[in-house]
C-alpha beads as a LAMMPS data file, in Angstrom:
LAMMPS data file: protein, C-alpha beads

249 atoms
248 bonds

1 atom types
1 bond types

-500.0 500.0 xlo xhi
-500.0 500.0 ylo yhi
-500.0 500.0 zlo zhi

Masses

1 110.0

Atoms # bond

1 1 1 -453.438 -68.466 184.907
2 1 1 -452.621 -71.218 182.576
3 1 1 -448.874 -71.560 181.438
4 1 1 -447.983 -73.381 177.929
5 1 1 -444.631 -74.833 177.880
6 1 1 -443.469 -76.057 173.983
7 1 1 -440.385 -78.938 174.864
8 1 1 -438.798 -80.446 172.261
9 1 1 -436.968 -83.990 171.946
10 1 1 -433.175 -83.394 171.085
11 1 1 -430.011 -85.793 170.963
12 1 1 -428.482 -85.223 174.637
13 1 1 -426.106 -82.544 175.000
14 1 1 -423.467 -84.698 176.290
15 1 1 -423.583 -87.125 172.974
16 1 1 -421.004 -86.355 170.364
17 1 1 -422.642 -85.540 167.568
18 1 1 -421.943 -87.769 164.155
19 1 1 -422.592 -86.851 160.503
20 1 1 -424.774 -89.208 158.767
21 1 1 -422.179 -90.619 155.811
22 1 1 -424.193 -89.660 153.164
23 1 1 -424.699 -85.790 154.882
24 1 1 -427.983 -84.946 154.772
25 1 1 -427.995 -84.630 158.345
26 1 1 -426.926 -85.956 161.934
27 1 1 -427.197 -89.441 163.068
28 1 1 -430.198 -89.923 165.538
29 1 1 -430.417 -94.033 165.387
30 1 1 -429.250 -95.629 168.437
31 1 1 -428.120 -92.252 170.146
32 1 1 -429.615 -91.358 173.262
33 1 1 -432.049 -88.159 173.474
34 1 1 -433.642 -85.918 175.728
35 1 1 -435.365 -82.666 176.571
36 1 1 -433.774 -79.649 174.919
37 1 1 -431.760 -77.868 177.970
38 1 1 -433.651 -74.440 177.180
39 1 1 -436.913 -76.453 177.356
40 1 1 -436.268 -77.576 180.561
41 1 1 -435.609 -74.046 181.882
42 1 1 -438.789 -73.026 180.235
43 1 1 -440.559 -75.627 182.300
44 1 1 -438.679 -75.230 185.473
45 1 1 -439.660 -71.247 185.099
46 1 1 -443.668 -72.292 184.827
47 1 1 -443.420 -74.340 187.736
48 1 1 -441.510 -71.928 189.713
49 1 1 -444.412 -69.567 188.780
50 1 1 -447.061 -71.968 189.800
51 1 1 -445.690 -73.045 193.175
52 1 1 -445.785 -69.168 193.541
53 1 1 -449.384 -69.056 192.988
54 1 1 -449.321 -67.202 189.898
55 1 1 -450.602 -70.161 187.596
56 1 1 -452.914 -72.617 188.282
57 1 1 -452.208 -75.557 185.283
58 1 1 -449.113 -76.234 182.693
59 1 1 -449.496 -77.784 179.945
60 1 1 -446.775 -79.169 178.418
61 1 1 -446.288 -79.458 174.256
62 1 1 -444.515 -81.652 171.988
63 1 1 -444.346 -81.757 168.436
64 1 1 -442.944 -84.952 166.661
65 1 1 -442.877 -88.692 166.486
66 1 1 -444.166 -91.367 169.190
67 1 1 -441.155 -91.170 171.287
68 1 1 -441.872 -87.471 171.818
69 1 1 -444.043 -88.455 174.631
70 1 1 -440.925 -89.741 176.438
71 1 1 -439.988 -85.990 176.766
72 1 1 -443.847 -84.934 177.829
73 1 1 -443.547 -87.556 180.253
74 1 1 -440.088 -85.842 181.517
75 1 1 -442.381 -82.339 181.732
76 1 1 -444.743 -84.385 183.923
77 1 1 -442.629 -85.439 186.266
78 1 1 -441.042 -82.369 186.357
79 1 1 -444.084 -80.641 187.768
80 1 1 -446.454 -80.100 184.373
81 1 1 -450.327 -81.013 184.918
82 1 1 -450.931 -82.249 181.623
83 1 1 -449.502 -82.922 178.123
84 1 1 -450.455 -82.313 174.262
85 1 1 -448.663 -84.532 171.456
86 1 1 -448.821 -83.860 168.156
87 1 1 -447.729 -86.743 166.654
88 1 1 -446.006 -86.489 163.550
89 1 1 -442.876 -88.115 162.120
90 1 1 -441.707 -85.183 159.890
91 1 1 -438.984 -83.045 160.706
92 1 1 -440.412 -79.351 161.294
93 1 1 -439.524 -75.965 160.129
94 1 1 -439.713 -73.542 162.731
95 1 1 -442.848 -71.824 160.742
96 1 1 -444.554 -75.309 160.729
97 1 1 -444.187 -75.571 164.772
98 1 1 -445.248 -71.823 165.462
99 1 1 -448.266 -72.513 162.928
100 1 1 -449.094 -75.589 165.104
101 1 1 -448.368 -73.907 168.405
102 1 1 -450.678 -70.846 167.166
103 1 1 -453.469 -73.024 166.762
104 1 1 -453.122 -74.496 170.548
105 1 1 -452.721 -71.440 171.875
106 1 1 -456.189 -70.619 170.412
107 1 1 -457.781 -73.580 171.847
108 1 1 -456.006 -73.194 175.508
109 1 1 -456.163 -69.329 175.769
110 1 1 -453.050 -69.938 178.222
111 1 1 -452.341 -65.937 179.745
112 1 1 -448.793 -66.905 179.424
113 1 1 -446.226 -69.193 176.693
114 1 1 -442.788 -70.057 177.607
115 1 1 -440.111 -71.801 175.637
116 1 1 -436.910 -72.366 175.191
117 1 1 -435.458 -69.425 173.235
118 1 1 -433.819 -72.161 170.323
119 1 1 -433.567 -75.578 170.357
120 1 1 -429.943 -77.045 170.381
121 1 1 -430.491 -79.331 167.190
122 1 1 -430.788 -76.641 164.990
123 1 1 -429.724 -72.966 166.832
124 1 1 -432.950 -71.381 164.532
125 1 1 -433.695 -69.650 167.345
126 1 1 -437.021 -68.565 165.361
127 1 1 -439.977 -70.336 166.555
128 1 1 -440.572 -68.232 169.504
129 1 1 -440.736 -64.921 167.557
130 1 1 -442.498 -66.611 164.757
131 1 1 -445.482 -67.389 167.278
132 1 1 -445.843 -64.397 168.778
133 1 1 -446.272 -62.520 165.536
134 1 1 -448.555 -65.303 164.307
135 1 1 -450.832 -64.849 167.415
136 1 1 -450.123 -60.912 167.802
137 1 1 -448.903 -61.121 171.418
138 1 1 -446.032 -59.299 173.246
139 1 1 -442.981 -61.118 173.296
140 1 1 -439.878 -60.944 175.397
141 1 1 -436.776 -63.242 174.133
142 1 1 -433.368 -64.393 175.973
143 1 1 -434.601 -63.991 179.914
144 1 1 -432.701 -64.235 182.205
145 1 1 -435.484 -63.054 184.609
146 1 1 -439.270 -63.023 184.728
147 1 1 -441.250 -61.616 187.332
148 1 1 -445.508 -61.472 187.027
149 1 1 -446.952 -58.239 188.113
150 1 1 -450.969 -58.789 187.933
151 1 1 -451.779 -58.680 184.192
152 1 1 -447.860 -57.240 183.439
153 1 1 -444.654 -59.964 182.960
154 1 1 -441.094 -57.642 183.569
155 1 1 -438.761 -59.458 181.670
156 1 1 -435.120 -58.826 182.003
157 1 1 -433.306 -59.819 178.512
158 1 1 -429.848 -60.592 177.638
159 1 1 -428.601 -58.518 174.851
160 1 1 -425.244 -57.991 173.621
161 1 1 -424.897 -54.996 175.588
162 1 1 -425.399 -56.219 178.885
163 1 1 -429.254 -56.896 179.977
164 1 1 -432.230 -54.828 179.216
165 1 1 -435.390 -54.883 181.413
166 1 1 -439.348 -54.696 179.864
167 1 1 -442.562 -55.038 180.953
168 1 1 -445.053 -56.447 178.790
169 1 1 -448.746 -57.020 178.715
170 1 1 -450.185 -60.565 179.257
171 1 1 -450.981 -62.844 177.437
172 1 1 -447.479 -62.516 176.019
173 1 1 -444.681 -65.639 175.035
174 1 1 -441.537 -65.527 176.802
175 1 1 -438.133 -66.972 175.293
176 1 1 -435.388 -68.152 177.917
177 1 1 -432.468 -68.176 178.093
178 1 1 -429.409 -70.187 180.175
179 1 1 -428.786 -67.807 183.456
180 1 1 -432.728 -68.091 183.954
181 1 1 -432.894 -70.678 186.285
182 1 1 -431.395 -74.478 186.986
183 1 1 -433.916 -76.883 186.184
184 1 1 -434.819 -79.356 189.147
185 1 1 -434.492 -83.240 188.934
186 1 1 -437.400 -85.427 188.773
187 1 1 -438.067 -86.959 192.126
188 1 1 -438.988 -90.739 191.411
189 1 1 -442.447 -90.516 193.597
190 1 1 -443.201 -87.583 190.655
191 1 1 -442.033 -90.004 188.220
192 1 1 -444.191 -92.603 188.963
193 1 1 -447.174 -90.113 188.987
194 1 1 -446.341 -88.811 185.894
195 1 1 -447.407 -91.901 184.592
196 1 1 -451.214 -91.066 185.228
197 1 1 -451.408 -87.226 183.951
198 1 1 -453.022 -87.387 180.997
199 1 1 -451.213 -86.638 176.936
200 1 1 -453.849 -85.930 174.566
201 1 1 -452.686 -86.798 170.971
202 1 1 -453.456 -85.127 168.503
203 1 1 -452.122 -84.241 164.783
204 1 1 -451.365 -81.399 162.464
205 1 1 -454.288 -82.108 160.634
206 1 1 -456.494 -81.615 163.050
207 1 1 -455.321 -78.081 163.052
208 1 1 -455.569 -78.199 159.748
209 1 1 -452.208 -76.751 159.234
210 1 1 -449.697 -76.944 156.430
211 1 1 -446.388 -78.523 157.863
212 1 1 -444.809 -78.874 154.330
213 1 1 -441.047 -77.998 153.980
214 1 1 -439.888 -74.820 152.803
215 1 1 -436.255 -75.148 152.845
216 1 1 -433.960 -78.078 151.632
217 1 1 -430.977 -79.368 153.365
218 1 1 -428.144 -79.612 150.518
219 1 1 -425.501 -81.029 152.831
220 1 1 -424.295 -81.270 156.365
221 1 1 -420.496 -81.078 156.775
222 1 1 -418.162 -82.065 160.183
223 1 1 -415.928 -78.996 161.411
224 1 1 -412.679 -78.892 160.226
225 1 1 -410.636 -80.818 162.800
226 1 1 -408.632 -78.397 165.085
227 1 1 -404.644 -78.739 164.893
228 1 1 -402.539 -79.529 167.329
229 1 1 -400.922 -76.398 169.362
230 1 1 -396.799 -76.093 168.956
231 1 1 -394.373 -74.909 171.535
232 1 1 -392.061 -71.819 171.148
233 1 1 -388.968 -71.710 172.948
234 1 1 -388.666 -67.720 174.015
235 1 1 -391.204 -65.020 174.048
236 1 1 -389.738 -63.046 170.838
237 1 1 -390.605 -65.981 168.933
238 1 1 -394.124 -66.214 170.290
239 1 1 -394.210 -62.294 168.998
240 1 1 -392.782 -63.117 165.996
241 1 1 -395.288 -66.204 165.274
242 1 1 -398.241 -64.004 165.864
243 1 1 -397.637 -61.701 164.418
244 1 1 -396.289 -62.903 161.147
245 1 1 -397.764 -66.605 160.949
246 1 1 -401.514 -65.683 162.780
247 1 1 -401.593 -62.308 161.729
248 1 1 -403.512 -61.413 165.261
249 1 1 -400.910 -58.279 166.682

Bonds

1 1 1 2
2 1 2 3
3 1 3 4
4 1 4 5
5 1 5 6
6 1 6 7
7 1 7 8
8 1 8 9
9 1 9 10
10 1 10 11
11 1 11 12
12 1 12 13
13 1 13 14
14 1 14 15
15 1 15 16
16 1 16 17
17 1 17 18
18 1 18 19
19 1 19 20
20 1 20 21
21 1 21 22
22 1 22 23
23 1 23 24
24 1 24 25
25 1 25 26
26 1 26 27
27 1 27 28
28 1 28 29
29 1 29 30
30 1 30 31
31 1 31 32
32 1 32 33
33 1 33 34
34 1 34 35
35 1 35 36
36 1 36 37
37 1 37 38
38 1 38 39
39 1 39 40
40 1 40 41
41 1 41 42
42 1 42 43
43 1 43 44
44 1 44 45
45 1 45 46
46 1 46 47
47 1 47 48
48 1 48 49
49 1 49 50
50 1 50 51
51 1 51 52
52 1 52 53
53 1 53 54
54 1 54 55
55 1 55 56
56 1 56 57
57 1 57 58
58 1 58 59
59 1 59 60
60 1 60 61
61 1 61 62
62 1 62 63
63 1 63 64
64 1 64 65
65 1 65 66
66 1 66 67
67 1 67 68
68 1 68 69
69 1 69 70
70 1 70 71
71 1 71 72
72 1 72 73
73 1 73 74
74 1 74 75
75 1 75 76
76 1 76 77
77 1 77 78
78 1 78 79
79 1 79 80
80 1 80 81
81 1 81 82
82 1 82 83
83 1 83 84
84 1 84 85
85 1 85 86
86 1 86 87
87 1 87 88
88 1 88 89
89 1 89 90
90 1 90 91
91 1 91 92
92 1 92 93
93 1 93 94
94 1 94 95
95 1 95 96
96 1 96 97
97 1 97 98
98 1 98 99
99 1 99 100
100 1 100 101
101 1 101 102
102 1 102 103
103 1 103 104
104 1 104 105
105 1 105 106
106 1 106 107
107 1 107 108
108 1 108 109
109 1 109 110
110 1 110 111
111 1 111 112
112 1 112 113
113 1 113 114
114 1 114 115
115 1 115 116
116 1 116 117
117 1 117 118
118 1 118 119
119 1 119 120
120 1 120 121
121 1 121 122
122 1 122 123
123 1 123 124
124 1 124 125
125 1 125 126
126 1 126 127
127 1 127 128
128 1 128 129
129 1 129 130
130 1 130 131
131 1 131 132
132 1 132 133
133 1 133 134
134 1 134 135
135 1 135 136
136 1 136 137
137 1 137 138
138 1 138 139
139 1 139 140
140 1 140 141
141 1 141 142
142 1 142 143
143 1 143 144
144 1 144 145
145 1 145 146
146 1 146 147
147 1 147 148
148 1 148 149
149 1 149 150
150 1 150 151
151 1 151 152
152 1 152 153
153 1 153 154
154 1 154 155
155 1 155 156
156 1 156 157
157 1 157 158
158 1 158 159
159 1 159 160
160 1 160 161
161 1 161 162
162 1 162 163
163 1 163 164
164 1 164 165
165 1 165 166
166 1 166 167
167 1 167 168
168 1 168 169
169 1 169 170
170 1 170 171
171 1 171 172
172 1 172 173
173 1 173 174
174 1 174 175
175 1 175 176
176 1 176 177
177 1 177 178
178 1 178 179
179 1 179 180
180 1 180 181
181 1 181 182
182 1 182 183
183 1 183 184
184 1 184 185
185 1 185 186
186 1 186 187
187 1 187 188
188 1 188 189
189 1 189 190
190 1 190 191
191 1 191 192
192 1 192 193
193 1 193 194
194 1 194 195
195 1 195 196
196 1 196 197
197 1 197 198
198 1 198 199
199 1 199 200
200 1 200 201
201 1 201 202
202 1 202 203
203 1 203 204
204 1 204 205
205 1 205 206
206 1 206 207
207 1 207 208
208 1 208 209
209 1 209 210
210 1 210 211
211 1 211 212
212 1 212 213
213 1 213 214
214 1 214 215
215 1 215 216
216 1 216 217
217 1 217 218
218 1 218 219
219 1 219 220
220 1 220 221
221 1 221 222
222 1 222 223
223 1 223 224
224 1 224 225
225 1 225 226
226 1 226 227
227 1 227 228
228 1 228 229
229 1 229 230
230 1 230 231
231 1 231 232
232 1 232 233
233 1 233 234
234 1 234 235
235 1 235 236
236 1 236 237
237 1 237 238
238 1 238 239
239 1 239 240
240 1 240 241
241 1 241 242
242 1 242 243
243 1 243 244
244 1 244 245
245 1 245 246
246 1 246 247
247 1 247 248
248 1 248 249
């Protein structure tokens, strides 16, 4: 079985996001990047799968701009055979990437997509169930479990109340989620042969696919800042505070 694993580049988790000053959107110059932490779980799920001998090859995707290979490269040495770039410097919709991801999946006939169930950039959460209705296959989103019974993936979800277990037919795309699994660090021997596995670069015009926007980013605002916490002397006035300053009792 072939596995297709969609990672995207992100600003790291562990960077504090800043506002660009005219807001249309996040500063990315000069701020470090990596793999999107649901990605990573995707991938660390396919390779999990192949070193159980249920798939043969992964093939790890990236849509975006030259330094998207950086994070293919990071799929390589993860375990991932080999890596598609589509190299483009606009920023995507989720339609746009499922549109593009559709038209691998056509050329690849993978029996199995995983991804990251949203990408921590922009929380869409979209692209995933986007692609499976653009390519008519069974989906199963938020996993926290995945087990491959011949031509049958049980997938144990997270839902809000509590988990929910399906099985699906194959070929089918699978969305993960956090409690899925804890992604393995790249061994430097891996590293260095990750530098040999082949990216094939291609573009969205070669599968001929519209990636114009459809939505427009008025403005991008900071949080209000939190204030600071005040002490009460005796628990009657803690009572009385919340329950005629917050309201919350």
């Amino acid at each position: 079985m072939k596995i297709l694993v969609p990672v995207k580049r992100v600003i790291d988790p562990y960077v504090n996001i800043r506002v660009k000053s005219d807001q249309t959107g996040v500063e990315t110059d000069n701020v470090k990047m990596s793999m999107n932490p649901f990605c990573e779980i995707a991938i660390e799920e396919a390779i999990r799968l192949k070193e159980a001998g249920k798939a043969e090859e992964i093939i790890a995707i990236s849509i975006g701009n030259q330094q998207c290979q950086e994070t293919i490269r990071t799929a390589l040495a993860m375990g991932a055979d080999r890596g598609i770039h589509v190299l483009t410097d606009e920023i995507l919709e989720p339609l746009a990437l499922a549109k593009v991801l559709a038209k691998i999946y056509e050329e690849e006939k993978p029996g199995l997509v995983i991804m990251g169930k949203q990408a921590i950039d922009g929380d869409n959460n979209q692209t995933g169930q986007m692609f499976a209705a653009l390519t008519d296959l069974a989906q199963g989103t938020f996993a926290s479990k995945i087990d491959i019974e011949g031509d049958m993936a049980v997938v144990t979800r997270e839902v809000d109340g509590g988990l929910q277990t399906i099985k699906i037919n194959m070929p089918a795309v699978i969305t993960t989620d956090l409690r899925l699994n804890e992604p393995r660090y790249a061994s430097l021997p891996n590293i260095m042969k990750a530098k040999k596995k082949s990216i094939e670069q291609k573009s969205p015009a070669d599968y001929g696919v519209d990636i114009a926007p459809r939505l427009k980013v008025l403005k991008v605002m900071e949080p209000p800042k939190r204030q600071a916490g005040i002490k009460v002397e005796s628990v009657s006035e803690l009572v009385d505070k919340l329950k005629n300053e917050a309201g919350v009792i």
